[in-house]
N, C-alpha and C positions, 0 to 999 in steps of 0.2 A: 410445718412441712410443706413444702412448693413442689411439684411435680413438674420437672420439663421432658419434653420428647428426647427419646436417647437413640444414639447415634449408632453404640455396639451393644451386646449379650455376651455380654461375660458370662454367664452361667451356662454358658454353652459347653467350658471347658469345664467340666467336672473334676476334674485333678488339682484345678488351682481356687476355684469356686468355692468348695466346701470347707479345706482346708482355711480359706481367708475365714469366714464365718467362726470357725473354731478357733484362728489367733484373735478375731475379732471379739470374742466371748467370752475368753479365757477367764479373766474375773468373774465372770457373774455365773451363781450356782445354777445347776437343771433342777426341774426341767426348765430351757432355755428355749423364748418363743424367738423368731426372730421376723423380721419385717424388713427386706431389700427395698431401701428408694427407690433405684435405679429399679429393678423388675418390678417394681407395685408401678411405675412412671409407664415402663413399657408397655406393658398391662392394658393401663390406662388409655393410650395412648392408639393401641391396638383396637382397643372395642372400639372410638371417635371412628377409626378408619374404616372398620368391620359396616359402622351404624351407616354412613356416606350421609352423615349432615340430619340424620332421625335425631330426634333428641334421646339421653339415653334416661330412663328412670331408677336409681343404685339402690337395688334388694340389699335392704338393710341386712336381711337374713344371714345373706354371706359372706358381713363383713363383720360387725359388731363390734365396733371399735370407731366410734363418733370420730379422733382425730383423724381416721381414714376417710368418713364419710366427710367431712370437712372439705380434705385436701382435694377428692375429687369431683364436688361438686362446686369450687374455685373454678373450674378448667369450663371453656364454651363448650359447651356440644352436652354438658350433664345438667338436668334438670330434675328436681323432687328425688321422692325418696319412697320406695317402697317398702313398709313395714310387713311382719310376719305378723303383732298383735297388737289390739288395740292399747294395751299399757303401753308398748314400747312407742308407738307411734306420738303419743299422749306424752309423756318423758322427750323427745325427739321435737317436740312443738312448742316444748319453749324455748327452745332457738331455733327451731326453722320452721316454714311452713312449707306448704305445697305435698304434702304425705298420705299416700292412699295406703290401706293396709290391706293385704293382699289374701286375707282369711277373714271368714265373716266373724265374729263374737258372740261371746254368753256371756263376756265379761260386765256383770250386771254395775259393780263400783267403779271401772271404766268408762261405762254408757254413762250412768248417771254425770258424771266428772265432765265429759264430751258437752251432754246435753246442758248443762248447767254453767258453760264459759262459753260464752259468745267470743272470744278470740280464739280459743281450741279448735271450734265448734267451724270456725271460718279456714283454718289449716288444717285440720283432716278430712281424711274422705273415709267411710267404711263400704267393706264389700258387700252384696247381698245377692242369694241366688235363689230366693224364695222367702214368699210372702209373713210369713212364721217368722222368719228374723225380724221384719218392721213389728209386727205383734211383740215380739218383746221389748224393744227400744221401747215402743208406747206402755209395754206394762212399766215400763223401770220408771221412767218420764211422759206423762200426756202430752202431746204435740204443745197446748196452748202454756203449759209451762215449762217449757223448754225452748233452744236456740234452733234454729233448723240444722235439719244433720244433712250434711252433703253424702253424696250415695255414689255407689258404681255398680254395674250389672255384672256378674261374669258369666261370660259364655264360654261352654264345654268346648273343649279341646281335643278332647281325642278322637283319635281315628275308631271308625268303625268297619271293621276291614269284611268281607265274606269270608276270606278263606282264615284270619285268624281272630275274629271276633273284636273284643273290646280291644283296644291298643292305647297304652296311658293310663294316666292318675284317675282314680275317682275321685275330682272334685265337683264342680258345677250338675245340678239336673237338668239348664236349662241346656238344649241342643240346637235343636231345631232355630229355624229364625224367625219362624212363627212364635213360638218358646218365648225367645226374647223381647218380643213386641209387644207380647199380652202381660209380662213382666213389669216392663219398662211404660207401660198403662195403670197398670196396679199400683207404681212407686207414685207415679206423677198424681193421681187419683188422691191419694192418703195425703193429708195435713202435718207438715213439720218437719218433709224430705223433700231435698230437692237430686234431681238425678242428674250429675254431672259427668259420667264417664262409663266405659266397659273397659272388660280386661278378658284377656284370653292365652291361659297358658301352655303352649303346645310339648308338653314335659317329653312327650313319644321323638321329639325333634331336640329340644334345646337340653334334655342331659339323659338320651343313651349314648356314647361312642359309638363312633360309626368305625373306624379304622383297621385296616387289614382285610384279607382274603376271604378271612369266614365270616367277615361283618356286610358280603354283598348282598343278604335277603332286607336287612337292618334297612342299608341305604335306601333298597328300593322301594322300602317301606314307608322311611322317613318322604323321600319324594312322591309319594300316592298321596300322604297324609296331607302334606304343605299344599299339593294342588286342590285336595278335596278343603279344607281348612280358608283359602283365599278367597274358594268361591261360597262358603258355606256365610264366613264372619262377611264379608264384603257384604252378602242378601242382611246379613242380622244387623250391621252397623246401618244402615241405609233403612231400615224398616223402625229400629230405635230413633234414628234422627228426624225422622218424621212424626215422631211422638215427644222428641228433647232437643235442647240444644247443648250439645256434649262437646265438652273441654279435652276431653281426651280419650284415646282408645286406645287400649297398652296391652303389648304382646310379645311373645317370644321370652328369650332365656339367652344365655352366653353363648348357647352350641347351638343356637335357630338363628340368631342375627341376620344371618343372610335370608333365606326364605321369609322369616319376616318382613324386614323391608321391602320384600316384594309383593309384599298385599298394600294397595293403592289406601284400603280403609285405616289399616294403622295409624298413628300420630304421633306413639313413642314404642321404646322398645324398655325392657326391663334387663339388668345385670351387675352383675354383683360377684358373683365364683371366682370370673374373668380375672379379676383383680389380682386375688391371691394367688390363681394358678395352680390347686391341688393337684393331686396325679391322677384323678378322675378322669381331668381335662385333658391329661396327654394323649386319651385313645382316640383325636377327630381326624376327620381327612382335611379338613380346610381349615384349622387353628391351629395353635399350641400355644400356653399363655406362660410365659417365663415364671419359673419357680416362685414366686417372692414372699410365701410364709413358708415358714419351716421350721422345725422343733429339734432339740435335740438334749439327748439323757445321757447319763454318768457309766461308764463298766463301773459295777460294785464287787460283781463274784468271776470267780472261773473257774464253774465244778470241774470242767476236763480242760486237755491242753488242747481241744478245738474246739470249746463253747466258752464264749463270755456273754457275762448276763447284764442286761441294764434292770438300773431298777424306774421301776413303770410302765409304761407300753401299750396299756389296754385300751387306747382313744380311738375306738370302732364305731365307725360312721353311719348313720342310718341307714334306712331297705333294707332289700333283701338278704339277709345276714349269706355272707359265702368270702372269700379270699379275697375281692375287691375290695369290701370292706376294711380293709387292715390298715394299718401305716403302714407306707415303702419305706423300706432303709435304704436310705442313697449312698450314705459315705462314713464308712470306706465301701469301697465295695467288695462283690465278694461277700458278701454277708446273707445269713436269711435264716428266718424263724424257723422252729421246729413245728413239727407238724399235729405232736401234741400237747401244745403249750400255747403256740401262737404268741400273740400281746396278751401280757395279763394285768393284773389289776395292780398286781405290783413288784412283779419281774418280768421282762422278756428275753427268756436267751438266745441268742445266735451261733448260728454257726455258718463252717464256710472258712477259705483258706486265708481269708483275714483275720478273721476271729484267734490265730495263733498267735498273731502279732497285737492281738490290743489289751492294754495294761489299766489295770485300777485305779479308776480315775479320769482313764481316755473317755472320748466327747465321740459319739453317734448319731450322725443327725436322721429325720426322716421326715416324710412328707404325708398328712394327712388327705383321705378319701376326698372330703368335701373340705369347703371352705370356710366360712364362718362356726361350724362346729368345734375347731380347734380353738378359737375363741374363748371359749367355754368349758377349758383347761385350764386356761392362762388369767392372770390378771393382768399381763399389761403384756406388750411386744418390743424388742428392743429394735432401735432402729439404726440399721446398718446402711451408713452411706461412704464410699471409694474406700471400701475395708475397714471401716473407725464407724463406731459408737456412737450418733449423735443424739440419742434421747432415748425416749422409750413415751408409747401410747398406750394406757390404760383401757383393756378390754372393755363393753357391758360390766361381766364380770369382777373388773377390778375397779369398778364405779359402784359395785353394790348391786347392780339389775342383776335379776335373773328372769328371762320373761317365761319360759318355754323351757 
């Protein structure tokens, strides 16, 4: 699959858009993944322009589907790969190198694996945010018998607000830039690590939606953060690099791109979501990533003459469990779940003044929460280019992984 820059968005027109997908599919049974060239191209295309010349690093996470990660790290401007575990990372480096994995590990038959190939061991990189993680590599493997494991710091990322306290993921403990110096002393100190990079994810910025009227406290939130965030990681990368000399320092997300590259200390940015363009993605004020994965299941039933039911539907996306989470039915439209039923594990009915007109058998498409989670339904994606069928990509999934 070759990705070039595209000219128009066709899936702008939803009336002719979805419809193509469904003559496009027609053979092949649901559930039916599907993968737009043309929008996974745009996509792609869109984050180079977003990045202005950063390199970008492609969160495995969101994509899982190697022939994807292929086709966009082909293109200039995409460098490495960010892994979510060390298996996958491990599995991912006998063809590629350059792979930081973006959560620390306990993966003890992983480390050992890492520690014990000197050419693994030279293409990944593991994360560490406390001293305790190096304690156990050393319990799995002692330094002197093993390959040196390349390392990255990460520093905390959230906002610390007065008026609304913690803001963001708990991941990292280190914060402070003092934190990270006495860290990045401890890694360099210990025998059979070398410390090659940071990482810093500003999740409070690069995946809540900002978009709309009631989203102005959001914004003004996300911009306190980004300033507080530039000047906080700028002290902590500057106070590491006087203790390392570091290869890379990787930051932001699909929905940060911008404010990221506006911190001078960065080096690359991380993304991944961008790609597929979930409907997550649709709520920002300064993106929108064209549709280009999308699912779509069978009508089986029609208890009433204004419900029809698909069978499956229950592909509810991580956090906070509430109505975001769901799949969007896009097409036809006019459609939408019941309120006590929702997606289930193995019907979803709809209703709505469509639902009168669709018959046993009819195709429903819809759009998953997140991105690479949909991954993990599917065994493979079929790949739709100028309305026809030109292959299909074998998820994780339909390679046999399951990492996570």
């Amino acid at each position: 699959m070759r990705l070039e820059r595209q000219i128009s968005a066709p899936w702008d027109d939803a009336h002719d858009w979805w419809p193509s997908l469904t003559a496009a599919t027609h053979d092949l049974d649901a559930p039916v993944g599907v993968l737009s060239v043309e929008a996974l191209a745009s996509n792609a295309f869109d984050l180079l322009d977003r990045a202005r010349g950063l390199p970008i690093r492609v969160a495995s996470k969101s994509v899982r589907v190697r022939g994807v990660l292929d086709a966009v790290l082909a293109l200039p401007g995409y460098r490495g790969i960010l892994a979510y575990t060390l298996a996958e990372a491990l599995w991912l480096a006998e063809t590629r190198d350059d792979i930081v994995v973006g959560y620390p590990t306990a993966d003890r038959g992983a480390l050992r694996r890492l520690a014990t190939d000197e050419t693994l061991a030279s293409r990944v990189t593991i994360m560490v945010d406390d001293v305790a993680q190096l304690d156990l590599v050393d319990a799995v493997v002692a330094p002197e018998k093993r390959a040196v494991i390349r390392v990255a710091l990460e520093l905390d990322a959230s906002y610390r607000s007065r008026l609304l306290g913690h803001v963001g993921v708990r991941r990292s403990p280190v914060h402070a830039p003092a934190a990270a110096e006495a860290l990045a002393e401890a890694v360099i100190a210990r025998r059979g690590f070398r410390l090659v990079g940071m990482m810093a994810y500003e999740a409070q910025i690069a995946g809540v939606t900002n978009a709309g009227a009631g989203k102005t406290p959001i914004r003004m939130m996300q911009r306190a953060s980004a300033d507080e965030l530039r000047e906080r990681r700028s002290e902590a990368v500057a106070r590491v690099r006087q203790v390392a000399d570091l290869e890379f320092v990787n930051g932001g997300g699909t929905g940060s791109i911008e404010s990221t590259h506006a911190d001078p200390s960065v080096t690359e940015v991380a993304a991944g979501s961008g790609l597929f363009g979930p409907h997550l993605f649709d709520g920002y004020t300064h993106f929108r990533p064209a549709p280009a994965a999308a699912f779509a299941l069978d009508v089986v039933r029609r208890p009433t003459a204004d419900i029809a039911t698909l069978l499956g539907g229950g592909w509810i996306a991580s956090g906070p469990p509430g109505p975001d989470r769901l799949p969007r039915v896009v097409w036809p439209q006019g459609l939408a779940m019941l309120a006590r039923e929702a997606a289930g594990e193995v019907q979803t009915p709809l209703q709505g003044p469509a639902a009168r007109d669709l018959a046993i058998g009819d195709r429903v498409w819809l759009r998953h929460t997140k991105a690479g989670e949909l991954s993990e339904h599917l065994d493979a994606f079929a790949l739709v280019e100028n309305g026809t069928v030109v292959g299909s990509l074998p998820t994780y999934r339909g390679e046999g992984r399951m990492f996570l």
